[in-house]
Backbone as CSV, one residue per row, in Angstrom:
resi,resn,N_x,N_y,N_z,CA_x,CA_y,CA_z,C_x,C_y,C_z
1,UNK,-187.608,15.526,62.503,-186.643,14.616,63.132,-185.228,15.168,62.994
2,UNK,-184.975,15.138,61.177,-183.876,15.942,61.364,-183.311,15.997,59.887
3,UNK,-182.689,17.039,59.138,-182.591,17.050,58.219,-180.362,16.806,57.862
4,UNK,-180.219,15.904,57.215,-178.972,15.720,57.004,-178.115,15.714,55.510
5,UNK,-176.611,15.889,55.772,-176.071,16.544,54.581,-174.973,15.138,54.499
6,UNK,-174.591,14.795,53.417,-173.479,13.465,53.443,-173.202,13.046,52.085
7,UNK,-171.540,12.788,52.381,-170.711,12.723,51.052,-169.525,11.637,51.184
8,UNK,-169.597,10.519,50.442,-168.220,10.003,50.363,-167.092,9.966,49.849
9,UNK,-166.021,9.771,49.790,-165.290,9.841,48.218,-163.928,9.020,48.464
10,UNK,-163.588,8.130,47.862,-162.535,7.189,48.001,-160.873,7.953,48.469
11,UNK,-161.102,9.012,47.919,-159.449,9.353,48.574,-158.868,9.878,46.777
12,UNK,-157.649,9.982,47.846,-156.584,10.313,46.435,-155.376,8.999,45.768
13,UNK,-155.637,8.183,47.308,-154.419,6.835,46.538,-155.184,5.814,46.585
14,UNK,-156.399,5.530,47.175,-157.124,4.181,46.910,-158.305,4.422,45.922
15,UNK,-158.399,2.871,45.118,-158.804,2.762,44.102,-160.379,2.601,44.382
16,UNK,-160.888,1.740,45.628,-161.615,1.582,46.014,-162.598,2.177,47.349
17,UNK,-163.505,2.263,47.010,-163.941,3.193,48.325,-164.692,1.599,49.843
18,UNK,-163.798,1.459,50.700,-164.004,0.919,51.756,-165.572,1.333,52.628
19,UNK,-165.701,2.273,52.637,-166.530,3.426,53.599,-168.185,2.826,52.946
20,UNK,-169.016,3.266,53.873,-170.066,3.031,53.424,-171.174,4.098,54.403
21,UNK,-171.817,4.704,53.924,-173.202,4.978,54.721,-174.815,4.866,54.689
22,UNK,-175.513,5.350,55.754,-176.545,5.223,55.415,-177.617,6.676,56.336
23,UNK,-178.137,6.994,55.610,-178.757,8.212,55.928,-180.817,7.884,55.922
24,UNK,-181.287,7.943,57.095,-182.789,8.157,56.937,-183.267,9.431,57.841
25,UNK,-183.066,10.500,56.982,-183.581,11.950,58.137,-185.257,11.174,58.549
26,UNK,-186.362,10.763,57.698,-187.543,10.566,58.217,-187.384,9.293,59.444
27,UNK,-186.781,8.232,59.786,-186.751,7.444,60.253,-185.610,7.998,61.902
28,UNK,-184.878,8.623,61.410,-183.956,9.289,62.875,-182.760,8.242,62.935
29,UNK,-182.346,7.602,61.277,-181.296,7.206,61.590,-179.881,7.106,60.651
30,UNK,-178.606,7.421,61.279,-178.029,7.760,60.519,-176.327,6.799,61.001
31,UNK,-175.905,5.997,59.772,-174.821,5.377,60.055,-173.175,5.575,59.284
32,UNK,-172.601,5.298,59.749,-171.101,5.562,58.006,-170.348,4.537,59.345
33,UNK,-169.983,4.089,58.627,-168.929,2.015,58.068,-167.602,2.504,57.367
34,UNK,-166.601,2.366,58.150,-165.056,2.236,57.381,-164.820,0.470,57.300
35,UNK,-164.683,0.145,56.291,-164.273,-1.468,56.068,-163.328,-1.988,56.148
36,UNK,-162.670,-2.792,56.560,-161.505,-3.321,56.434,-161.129,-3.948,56.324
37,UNK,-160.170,-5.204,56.013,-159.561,-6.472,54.885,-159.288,-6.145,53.762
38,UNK,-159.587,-5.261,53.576,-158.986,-4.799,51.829,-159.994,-5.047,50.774
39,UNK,-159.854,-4.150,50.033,-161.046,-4.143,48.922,-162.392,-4.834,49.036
40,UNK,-162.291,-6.026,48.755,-164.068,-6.647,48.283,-164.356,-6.740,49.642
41,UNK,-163.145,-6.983,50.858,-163.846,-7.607,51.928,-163.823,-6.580,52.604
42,UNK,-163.429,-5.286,52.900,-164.044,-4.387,53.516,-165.153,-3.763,52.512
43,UNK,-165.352,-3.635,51.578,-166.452,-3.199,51.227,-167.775,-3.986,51.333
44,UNK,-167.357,-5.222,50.975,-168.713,-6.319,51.823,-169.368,-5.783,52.736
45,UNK,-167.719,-5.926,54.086,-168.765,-5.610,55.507,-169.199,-4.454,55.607
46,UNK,-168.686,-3.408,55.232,-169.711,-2.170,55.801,-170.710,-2.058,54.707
47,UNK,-171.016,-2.537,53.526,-171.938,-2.297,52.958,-173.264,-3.429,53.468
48,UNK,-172.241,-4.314,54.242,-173.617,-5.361,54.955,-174.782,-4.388,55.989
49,UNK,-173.514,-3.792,56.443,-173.978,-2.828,57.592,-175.136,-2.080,57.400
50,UNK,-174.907,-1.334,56.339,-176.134,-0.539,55.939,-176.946,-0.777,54.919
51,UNK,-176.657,-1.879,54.138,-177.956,-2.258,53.765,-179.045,-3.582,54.543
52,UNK,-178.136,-4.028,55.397,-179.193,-4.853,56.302,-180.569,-3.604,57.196
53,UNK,-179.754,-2.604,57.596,-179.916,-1.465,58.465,-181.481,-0.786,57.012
54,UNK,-181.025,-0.345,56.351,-181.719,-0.042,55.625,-183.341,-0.952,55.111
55,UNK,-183.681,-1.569,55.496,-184.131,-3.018,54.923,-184.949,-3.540,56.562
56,UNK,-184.359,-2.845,57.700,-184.480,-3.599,59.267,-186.341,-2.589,59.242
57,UNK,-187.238,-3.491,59.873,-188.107,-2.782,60.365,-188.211,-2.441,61.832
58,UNK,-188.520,-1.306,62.476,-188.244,-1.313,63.824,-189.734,-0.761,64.724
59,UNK,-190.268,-1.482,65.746,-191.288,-1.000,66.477,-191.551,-0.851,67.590
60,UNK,-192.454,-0.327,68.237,-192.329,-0.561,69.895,-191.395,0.659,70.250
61,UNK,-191.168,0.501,71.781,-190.906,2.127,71.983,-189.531,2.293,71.919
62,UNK,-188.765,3.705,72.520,-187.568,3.735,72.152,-186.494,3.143,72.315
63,UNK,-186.885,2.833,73.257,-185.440,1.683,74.223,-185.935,0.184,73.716
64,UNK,-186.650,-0.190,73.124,-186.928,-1.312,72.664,-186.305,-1.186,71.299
65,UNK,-186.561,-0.074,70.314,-185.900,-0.200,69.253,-184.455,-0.254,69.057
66,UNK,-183.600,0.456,70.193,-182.112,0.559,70.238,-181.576,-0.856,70.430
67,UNK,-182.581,-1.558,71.688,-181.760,-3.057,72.107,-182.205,-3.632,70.966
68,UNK,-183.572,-3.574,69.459,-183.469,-4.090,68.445,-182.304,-3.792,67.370
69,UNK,-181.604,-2.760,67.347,-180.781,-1.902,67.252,-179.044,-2.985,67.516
70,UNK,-179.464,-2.788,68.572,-177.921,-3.735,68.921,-177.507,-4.577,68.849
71,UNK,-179.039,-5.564,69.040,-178.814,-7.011,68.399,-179.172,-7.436,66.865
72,UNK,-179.170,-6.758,66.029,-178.995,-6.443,64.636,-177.593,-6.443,64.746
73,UNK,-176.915,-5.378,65.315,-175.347,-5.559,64.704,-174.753,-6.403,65.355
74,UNK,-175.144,-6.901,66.846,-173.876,-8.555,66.939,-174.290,-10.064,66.261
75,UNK,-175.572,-9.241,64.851,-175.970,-10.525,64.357,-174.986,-10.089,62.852
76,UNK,-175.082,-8.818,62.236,-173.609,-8.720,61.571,-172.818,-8.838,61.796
77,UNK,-172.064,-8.712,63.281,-170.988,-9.758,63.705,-170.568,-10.819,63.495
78,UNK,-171.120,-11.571,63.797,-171.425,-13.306,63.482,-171.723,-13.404,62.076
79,UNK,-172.060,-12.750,61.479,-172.328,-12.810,59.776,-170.909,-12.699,59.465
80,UNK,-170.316,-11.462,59.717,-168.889,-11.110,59.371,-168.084,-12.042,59.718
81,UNK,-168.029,-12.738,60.874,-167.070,-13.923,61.586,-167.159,-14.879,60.531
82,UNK,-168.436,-15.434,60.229,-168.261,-16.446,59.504,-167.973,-16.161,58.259
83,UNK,-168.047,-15.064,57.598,-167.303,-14.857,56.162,-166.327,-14.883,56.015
84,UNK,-165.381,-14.503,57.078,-164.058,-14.482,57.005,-163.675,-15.697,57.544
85,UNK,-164.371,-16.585,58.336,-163.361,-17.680,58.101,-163.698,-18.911,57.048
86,UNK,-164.671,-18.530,56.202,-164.893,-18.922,54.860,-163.687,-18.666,53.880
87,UNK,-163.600,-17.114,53.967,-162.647,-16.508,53.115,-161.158,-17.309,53.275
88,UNK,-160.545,-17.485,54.226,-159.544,-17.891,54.551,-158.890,-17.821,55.696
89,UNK,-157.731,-18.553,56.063,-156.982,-18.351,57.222,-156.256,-16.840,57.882
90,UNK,-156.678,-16.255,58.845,-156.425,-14.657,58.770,-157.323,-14.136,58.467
91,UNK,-158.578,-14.148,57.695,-158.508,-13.256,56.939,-159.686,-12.566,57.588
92,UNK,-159.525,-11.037,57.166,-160.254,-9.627,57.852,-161.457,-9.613,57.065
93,UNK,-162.721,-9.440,57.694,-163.914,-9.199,56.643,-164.304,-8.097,57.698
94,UNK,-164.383,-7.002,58.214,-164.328,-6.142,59.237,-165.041,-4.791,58.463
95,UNK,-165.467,-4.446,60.009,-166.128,-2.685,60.005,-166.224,-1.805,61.154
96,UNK,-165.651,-0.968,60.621,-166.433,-0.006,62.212,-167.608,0.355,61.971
97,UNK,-168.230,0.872,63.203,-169.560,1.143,62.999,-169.478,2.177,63.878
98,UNK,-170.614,3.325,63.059,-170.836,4.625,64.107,-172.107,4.578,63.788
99,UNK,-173.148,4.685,64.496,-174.813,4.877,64.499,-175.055,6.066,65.432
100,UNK,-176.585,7.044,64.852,-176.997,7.845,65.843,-178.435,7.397,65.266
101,UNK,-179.001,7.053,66.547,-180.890,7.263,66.449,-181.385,8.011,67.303
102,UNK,-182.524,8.710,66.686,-183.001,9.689,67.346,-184.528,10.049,67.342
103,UNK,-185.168,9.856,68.138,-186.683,9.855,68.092,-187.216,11.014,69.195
104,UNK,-187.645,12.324,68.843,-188.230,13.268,69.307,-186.867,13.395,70.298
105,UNK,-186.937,13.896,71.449,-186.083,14.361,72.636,-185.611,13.194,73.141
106,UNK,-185.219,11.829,72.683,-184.387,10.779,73.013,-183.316,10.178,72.036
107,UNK,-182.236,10.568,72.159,-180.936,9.900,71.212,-180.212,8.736,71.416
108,UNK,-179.558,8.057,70.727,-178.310,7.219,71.589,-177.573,7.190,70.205
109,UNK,-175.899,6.824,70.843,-175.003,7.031,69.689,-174.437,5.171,69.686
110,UNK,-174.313,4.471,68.667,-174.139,3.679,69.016,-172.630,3.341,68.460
111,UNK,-171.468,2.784,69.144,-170.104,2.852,67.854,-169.359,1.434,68.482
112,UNK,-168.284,0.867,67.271,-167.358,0.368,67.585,-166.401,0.706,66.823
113,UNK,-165.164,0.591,67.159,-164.183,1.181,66.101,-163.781,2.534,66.515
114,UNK,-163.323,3.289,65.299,-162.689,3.885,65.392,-163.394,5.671,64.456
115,UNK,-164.541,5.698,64.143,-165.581,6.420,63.137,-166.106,7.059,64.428
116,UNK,-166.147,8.167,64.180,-166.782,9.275,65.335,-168.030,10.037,64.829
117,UNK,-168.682,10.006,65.964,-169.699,11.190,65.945,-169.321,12.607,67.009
118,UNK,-169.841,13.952,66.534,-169.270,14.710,67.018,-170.734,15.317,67.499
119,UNK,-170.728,16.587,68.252,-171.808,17.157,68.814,-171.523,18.945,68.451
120,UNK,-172.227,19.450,68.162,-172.078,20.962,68.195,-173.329,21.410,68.895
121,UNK,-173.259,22.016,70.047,-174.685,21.906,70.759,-174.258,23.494,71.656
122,UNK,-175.104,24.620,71.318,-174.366,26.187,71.738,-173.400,26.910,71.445
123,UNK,-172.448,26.153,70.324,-171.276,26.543,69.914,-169.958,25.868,70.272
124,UNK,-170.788,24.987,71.247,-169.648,24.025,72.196,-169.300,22.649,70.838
125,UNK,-168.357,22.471,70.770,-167.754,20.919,70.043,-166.930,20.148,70.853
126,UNK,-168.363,18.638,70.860,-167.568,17.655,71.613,-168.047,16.426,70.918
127,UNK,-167.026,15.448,71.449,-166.909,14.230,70.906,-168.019,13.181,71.522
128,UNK,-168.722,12.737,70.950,-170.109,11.814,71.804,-169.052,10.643,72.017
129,UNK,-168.389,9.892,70.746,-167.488,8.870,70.920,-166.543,8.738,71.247
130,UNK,-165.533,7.674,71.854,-164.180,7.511,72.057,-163.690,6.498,70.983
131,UNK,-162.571,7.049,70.372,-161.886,5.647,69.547,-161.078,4.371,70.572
132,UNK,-162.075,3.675,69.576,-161.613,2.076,70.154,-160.390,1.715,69.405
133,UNK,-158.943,2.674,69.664,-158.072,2.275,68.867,-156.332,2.617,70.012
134,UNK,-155.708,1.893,69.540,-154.304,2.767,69.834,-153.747,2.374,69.274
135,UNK,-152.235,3.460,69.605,-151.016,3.435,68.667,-150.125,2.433,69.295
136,UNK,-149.532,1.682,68.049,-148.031,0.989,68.406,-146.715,1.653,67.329
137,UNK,-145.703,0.809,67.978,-144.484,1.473,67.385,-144.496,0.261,66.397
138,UNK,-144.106,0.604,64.762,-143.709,-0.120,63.640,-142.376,0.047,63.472
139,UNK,-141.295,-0.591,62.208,-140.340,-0.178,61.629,-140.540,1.027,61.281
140,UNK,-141.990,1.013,60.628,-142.365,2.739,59.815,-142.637,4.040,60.299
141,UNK,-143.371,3.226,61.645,-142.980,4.748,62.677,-144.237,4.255,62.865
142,UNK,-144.989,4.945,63.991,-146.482,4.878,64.463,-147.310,4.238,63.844
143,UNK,-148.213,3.532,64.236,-149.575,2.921,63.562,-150.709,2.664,64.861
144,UNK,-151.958,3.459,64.069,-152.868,2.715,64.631,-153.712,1.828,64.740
145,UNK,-153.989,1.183,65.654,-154.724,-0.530,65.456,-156.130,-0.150,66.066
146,UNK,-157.166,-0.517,65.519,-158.056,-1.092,66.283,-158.146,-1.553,67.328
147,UNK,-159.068,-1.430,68.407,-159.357,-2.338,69.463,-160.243,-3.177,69.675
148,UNK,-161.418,-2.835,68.678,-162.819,-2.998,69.181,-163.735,-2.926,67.600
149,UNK,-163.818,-3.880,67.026,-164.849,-3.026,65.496,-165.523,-4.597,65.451
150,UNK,-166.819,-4.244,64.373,-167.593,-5.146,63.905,-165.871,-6.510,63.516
151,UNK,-166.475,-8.138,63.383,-165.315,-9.028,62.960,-163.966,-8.896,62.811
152,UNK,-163.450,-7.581,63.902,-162.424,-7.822,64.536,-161.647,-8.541,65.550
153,UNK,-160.864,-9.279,65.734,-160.254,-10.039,66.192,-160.951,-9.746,68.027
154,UNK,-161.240,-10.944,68.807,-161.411,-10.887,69.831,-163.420,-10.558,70.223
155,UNK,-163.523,-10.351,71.482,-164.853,-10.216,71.562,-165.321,-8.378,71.045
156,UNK,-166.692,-8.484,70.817,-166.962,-7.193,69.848,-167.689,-6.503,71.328
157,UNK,-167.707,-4.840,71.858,-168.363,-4.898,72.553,-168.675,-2.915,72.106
158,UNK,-169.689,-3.007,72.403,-170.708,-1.881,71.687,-170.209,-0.688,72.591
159,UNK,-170.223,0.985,72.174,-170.014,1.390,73.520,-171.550,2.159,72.938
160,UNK,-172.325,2.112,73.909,-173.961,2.677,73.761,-173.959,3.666,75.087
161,UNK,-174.461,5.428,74.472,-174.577,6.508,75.231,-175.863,6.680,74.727
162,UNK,-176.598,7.185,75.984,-178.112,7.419,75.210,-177.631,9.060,76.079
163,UNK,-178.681,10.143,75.217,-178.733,11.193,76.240,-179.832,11.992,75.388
164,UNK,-180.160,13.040,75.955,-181.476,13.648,75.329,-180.628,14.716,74.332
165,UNK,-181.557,15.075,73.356,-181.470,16.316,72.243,-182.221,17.125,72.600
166,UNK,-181.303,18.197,71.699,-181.618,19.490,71.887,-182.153,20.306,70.343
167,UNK,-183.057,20.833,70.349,-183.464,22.016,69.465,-182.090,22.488,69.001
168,UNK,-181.685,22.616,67.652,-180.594,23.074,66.819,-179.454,22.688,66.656
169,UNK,-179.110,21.056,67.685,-178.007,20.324,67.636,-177.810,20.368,66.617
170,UNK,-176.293,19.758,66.591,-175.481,19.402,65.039,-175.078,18.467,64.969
171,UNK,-174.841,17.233,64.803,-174.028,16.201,65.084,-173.328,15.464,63.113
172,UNK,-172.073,15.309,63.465,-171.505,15.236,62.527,-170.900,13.474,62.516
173,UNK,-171.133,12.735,62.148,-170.642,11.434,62.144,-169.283,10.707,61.022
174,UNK,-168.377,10.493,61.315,-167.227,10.652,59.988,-166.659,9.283,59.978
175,UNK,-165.868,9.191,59.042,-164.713,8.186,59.199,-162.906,8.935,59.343
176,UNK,-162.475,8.116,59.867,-160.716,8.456,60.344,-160.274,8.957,59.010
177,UNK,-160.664,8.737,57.887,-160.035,9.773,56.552,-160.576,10.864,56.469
178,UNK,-161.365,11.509,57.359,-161.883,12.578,57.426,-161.364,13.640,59.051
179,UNK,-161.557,12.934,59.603,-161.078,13.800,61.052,-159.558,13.779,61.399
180,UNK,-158.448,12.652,60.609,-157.568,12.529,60.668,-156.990,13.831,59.865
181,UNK,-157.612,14.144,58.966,-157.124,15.583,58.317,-157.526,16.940,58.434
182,UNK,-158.339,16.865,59.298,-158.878,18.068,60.383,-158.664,18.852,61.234
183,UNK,-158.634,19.800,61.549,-158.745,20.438,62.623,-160.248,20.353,63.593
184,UNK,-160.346,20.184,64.868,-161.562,19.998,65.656,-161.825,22.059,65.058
185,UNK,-161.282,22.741,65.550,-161.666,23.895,64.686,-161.884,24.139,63.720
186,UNK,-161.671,23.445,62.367,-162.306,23.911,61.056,-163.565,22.501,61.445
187,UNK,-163.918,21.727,62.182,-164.955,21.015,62.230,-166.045,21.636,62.550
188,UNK,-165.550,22.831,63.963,-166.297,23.743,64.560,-167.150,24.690,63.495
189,UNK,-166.214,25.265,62.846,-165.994,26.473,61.955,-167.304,26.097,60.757
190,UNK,-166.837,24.599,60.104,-167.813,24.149,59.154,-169.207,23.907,59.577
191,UNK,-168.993,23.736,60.877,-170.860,23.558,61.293,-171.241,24.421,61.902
192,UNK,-170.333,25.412,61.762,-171.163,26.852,62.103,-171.567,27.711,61.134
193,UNK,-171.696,26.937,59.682,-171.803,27.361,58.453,-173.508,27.555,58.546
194,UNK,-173.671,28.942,57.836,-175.350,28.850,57.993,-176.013,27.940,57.119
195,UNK,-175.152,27.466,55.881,-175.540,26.324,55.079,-174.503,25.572,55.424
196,UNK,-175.014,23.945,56.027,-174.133,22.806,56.090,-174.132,22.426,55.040
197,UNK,-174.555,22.211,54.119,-174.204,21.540,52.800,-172.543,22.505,52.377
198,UNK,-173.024,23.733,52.350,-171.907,24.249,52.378,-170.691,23.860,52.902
199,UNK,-170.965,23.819,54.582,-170.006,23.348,55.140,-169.633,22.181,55.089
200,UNK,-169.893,21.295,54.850,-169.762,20.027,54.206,-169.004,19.624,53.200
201,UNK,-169.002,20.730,52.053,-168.317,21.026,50.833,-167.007,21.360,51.367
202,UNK,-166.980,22.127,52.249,-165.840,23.144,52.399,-164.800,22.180,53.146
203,UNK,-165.341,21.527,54.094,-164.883,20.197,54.757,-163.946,19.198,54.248
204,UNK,-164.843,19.077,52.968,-164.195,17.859,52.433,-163.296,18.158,51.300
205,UNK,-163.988,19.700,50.868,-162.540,19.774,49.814,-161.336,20.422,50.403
206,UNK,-161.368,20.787,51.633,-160.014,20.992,52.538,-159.041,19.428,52.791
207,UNK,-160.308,18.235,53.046,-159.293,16.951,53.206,-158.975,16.364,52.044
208,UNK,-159.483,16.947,50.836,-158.914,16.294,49.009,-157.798,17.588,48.576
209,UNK,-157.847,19.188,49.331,-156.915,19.499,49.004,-154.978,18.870,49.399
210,UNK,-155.314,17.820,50.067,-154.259,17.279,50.966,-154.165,15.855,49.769
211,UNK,-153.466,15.198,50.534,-152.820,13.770,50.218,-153.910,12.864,50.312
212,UNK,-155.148,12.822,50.985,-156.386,12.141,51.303,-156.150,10.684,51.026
213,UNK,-154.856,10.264,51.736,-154.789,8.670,51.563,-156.058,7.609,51.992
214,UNK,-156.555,8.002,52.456,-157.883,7.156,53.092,-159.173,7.340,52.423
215,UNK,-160.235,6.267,52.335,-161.355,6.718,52.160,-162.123,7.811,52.825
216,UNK,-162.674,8.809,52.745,-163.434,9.484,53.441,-164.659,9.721,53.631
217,UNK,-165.785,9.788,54.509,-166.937,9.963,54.378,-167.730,10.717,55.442
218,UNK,-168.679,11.146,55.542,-168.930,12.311,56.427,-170.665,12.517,56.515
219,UNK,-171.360,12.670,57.639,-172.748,12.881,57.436,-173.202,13.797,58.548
220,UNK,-173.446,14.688,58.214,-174.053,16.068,59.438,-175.514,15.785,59.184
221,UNK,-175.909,16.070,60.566,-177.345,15.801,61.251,-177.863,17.563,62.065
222,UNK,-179.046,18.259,61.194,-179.300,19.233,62.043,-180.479,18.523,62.436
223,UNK,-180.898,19.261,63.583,-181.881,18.419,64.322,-182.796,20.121,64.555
């Protein structure tokens, strides 16, 4: 199906690690969750994420398991909605979500938010996802917002690409504390490593040799 490499690590200024993943090379499925509300309550939701995910049984054929797939997470939606307005007035119990499943020569990437999956397929590097995010102007200078994530403000809406695999793909799935300190060329570079674990290493101690204000987390998929 596919054999995969994955590492998290809270950063250099937060105390807590937000991020969450979940890895099944035998099953063909692979997720990573940036959280958000701050501490307990982003770590809640993305750890809802993947341990509901972890725990989900799935049957029937492929396109049956994805739409089981999808309506699993707008039922963590509604889980998340109502925690947070348990929690309080305002308050964020939130996640992005990046999913890839993959069963023999049929894939789909599933995301909301702002957590990417990437493709290395011939040497070519491209982005399967688009961030559901943009920039506004602050006092502080630039910020980016969300548009679109698990119990984020407004309606939640999935962006789902199915497309076929290939013999020796690469696909790399991250969170924004990881690609934000990147080059798409040392992304290239690292998964052209004949050992990804390697490259993986090399990856991430390039974004801890930095300021690594963010949680980071990262999961490569050879197929």
């Amino acid at each position: 199906m596919g054999t995969s490499y994955s590492v998290t690590h809270p950063g250099h200024i937060r105390t807590n690690n937000e991020d969450s993943y979940y890895v099944s090379d035998k099953r063909g499925l692979w997720i990573v969750c940036d959280g958000m509300g701050g501490h307990q309550e982003g770590n809640f939701a993305s750890h809802l994420v993947t341990d509901i995910f972890e725990k989900m049984h799935m049957s029937g054929s492929f396109d049956e398991k994805v739409e089981a797939i999808i309506s699993q997470i707008y039922n963590i939606h509604l889980i998340l909605k109502k925690k947070a307005q348990m929690t309080g007035v305002n308050a964020v119990v939130g996640t992005t979500i990046v999913l890839l499943y993959i069963e023999g020569e049929k894939g789909v990437s599933i995301h909301a938010g702002d957590s990417r999956c990437y493709l290395l397929r011939e040497d070519h590097l491209s982005l399967v996802t688009l961030d559901h995010a943009r920039e506004i102007q602050t006092p502080k200078g630039m910020r980016k917002v969300l548009t679109n994530a698990l119990s984020a403000p407004g309606e939640l809406s999935l962006e789902v690409k199915r497309f076929r695999v290939q013999k020796r793909d690469i696909y790399l799935l991250c969170s924004d504390g990881l690609y934000d300190n990147v080059t798409p060329e040392l992304i290239q570079e690292t998964l052209n490593c004949l050992s990804l674990q390697t490259g993986l290493d090399i990856l991430t101690s390039y974004v801890l040799s930095q300021e690594a204000d963010d949680n980071l987390t990262a999961v490569i998929i050879e197929i």
